[in-house]
Residue, then its C-alpha position, 0 to 999 in steps of 0.5 A: x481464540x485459536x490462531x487460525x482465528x486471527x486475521x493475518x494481514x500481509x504487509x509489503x516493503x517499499x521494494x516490493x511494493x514498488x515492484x508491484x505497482x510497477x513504479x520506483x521506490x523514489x516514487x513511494x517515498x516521495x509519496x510518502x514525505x509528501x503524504x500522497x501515497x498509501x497508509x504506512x507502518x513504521x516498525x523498527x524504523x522499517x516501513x511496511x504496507x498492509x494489503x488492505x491500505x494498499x487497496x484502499x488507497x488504489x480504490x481512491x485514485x481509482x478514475x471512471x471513464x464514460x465508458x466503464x460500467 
């Protein structure tokens, strides 16, 4: 298996995280001591977001108004 046939995630940190979403990184870790944010990782001590927990956890807040189709 070459390198190139592995799937590289990409993960954020709460700062750049946060600057994505437009919300401050207090809210991303309150949301995280309270168990409401995004599915994280924890290496070295450092919290990281994979792209596709960050998805998946947008997909799940996601609100339909009548008018959405």
């Amino acid at each position: 298996m070459s390198n190139s046939d592995l799937i590289q995630p990409k993960f954020y940190t709460t700062k750049d995280l946060a600057t994505y979403l437009r919300v401050s990184t207090s809210f991303l870790e309150k949301a995280r001591m309270n168990k409401m944010g995004p599915t994280y990782i924890k290496v070295h001590g450092r919290v990281l977001y994979r792209n596709v927990d960050i998805e998946a956890w947008l997909d799940s807040n996601e609100i339909r108004t009548q008018g959405a189709q």
